[in-house]
C-alpha positions as CSV (number, residue, x, y, z in Angstrom):
1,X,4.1,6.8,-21.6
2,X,1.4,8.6,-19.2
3,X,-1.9,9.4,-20.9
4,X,-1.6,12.9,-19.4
5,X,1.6,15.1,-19.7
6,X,3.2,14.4,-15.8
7,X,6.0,15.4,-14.3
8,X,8.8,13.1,-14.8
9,X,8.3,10.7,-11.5
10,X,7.7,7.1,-10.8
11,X,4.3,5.6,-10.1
12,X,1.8,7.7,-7.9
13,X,4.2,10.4,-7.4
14,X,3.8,11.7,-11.0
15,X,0.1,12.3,-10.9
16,X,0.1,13.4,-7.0
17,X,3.2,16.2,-8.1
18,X,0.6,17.0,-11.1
19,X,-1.9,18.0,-8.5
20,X,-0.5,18.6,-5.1
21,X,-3.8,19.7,-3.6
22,X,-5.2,16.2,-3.8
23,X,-1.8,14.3,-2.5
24,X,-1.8,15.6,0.4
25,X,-5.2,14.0,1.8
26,X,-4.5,11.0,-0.5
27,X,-1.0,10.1,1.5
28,X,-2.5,11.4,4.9
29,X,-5.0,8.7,4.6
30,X,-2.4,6.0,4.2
31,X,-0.1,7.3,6.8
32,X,-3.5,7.0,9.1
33,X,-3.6,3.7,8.0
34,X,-0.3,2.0,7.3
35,X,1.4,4.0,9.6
36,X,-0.7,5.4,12.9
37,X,-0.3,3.0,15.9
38,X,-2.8,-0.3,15.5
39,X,-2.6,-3.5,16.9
40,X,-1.6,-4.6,13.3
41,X,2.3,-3.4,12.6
42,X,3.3,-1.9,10.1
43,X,4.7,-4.2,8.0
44,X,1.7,-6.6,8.1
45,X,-0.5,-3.3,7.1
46,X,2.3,-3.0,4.2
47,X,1.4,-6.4,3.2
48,X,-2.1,-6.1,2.9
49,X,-1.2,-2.8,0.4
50,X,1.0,-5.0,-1.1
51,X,-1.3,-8.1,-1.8
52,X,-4.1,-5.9,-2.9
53,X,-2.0,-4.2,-5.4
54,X,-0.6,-7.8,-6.5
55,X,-4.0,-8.9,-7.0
56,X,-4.8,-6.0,-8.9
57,X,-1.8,-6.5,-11.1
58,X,-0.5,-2.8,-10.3
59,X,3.5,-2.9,-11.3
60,X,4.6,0.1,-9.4
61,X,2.2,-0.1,-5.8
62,X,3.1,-4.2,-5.3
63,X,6.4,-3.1,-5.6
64,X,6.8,0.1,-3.1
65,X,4.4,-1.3,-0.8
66,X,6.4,-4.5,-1.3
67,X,9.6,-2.8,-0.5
68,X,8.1,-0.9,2.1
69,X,6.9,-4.0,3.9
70,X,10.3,-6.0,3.8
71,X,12.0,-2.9,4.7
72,X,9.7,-3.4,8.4
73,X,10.0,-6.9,8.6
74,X,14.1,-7.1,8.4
75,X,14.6,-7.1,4.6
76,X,12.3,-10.6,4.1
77,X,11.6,-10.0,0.4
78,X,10.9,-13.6,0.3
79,X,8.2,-13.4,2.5
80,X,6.9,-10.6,0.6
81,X,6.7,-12.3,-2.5
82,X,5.1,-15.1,-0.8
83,X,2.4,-13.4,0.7
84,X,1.6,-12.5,-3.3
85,X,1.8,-15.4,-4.7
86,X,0.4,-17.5,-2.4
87,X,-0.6,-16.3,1.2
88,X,-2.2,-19.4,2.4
89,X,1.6,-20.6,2.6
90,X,2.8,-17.9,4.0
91,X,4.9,-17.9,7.2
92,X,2.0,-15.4,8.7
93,X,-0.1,-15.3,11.2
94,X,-3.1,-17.2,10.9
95,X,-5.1,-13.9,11.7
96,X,-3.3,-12.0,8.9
97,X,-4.5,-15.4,6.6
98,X,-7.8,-14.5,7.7
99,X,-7.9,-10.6,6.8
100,X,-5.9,-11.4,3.7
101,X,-9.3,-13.3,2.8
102,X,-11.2,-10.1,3.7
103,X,-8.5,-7.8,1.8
104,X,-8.5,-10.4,-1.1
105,X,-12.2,-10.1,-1.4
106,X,-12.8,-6.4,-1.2
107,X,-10.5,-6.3,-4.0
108,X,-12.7,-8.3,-6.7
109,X,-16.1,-6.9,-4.7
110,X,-16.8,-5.4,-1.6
111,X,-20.3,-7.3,-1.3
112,X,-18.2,-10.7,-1.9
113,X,-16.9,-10.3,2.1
114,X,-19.4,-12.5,4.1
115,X,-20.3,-12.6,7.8
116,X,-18.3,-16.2,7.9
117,X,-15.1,-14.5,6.2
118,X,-15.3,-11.8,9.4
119,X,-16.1,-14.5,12.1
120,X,-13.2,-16.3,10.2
121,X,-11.0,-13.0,11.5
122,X,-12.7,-13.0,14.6
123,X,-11.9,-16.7,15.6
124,X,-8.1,-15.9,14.8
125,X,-8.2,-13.2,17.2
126,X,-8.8,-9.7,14.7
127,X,-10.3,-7.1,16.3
128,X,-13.2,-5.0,14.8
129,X,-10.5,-2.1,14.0
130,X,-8.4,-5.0,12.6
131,X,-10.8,-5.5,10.1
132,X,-12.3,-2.4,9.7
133,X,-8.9,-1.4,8.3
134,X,-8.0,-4.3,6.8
135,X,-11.5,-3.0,4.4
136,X,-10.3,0.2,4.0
137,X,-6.6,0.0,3.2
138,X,-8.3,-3.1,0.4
139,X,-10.9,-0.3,-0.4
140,X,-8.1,2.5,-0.7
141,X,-5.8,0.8,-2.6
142,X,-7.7,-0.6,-5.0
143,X,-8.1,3.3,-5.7
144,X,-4.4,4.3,-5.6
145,X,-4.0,1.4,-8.2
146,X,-6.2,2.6,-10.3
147,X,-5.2,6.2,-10.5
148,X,-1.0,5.0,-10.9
149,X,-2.2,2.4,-13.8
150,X,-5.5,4.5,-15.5
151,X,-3.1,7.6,-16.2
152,X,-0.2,4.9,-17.4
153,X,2.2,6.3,-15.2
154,X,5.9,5.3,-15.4
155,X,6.6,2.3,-13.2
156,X,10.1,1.6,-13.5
157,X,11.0,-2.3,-13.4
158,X,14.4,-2.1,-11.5
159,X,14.0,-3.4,-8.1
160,X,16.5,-1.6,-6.1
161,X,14.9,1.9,-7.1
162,X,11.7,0.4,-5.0
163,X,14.2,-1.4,-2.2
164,X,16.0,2.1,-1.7
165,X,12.7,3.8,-1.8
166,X,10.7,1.7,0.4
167,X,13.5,2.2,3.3
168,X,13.1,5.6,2.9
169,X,9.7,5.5,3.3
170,X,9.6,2.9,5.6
171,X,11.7,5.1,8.3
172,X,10.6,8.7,7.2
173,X,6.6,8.1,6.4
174,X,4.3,8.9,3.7
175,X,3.8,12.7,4.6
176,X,6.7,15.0,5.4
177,X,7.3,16.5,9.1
178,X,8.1,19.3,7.2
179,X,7.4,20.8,3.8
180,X,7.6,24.8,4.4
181,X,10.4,26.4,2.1
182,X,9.4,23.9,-1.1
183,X,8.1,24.4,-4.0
184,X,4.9,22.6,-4.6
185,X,6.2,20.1,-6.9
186,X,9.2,19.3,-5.0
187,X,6.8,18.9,-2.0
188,X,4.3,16.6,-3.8
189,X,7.7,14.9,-4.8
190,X,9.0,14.8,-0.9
191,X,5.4,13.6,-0.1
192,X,4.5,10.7,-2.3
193,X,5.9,7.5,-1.9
């Protein structure tokens, strides 16, 4: 049960249909940077959402962003899980390895990334945008984690509610084309993954 009296949604969305105002900079942010073109697709930016949120042990984000991610990389919810569990395994790229060390380490402690973990990146080909927002989606997510957990949202445990949502999302993106006749609620609803 949610610290805070919420409206009635899964995850993020309860606390972002709560306060509208600050959703809609919170998932423009992410739509920059899981969605915008980048070098890195979009499912391999999914998968550093996802991993962060693993590591972070956030229910409801590892499992959207999970979703989200197979949904762009043909349904491969094995590869998803993989990439939690153990991405060194991982049938990745060996410059997604290398940011995943970057992500993994701005999770526990942004000063913890070293100059060897970037050249690491570098010598596998990342570009200094690649890791620049490799950082930043860490750096955000560790944020959206932490406001879906510390306000104990509701973070349902049946996986085809996140496999139906994450397609959605996956084809539509995080912020709506358009929101105009809706109520505030129903647009922080329409917004929010």
């Amino acid at each position: 049960m949610p610290h805070i009296t919420l409206p009635n949604l899964p995850g993020i969305r309860g606390p972002m249909a709560f306060r509208p105002e600050t959703s809609k900079p919170l998932n423009e942010l992410v739509e920059v940077l899981l969605r915008h073109p980048n070098s890195l697709s979009q499912g391999e930016r999914e998968l550093i959402a996802t991993y962060v949120s693993a590591q972070n042990n956030c229910h409801y984000c590892q499992s959207i962003h999970g979703a989200i991610a197979a949904a762009h990389l043909d349904g491969n919810e094995e590869l998803v899980q993989c990439v939690k569990q153990d991405f060194a395994s991982a049938d990745i790229s060996p410059k997604l390895k290398a940011l995943l060390v970057i992500a993994g380490k701005v999770q526990q402690d942004g000063k913890k990334v070293t100059s060897e973990d970037v050249h690491a990146a570098r010598e596998q080909g990342a570009t200094d945008l690649e890791i620049h927002d490799t950082v930043l989606i860490a750096a955000a997510f560790c944020m959206y984690n932490r406001y879906v957990d510390g306000l104990a949202t509701v973070q349902p445990q049946d996986p085809t509610l996140y496999r139906e949502r994450g397609k959605m999302v996956a084809r539509n993106g995080y912020v709506a084309a358009n929101l105009t006749n809706v109520a505030p609620v129903q647009a922080a609803e329409l917004v929010a993954s």
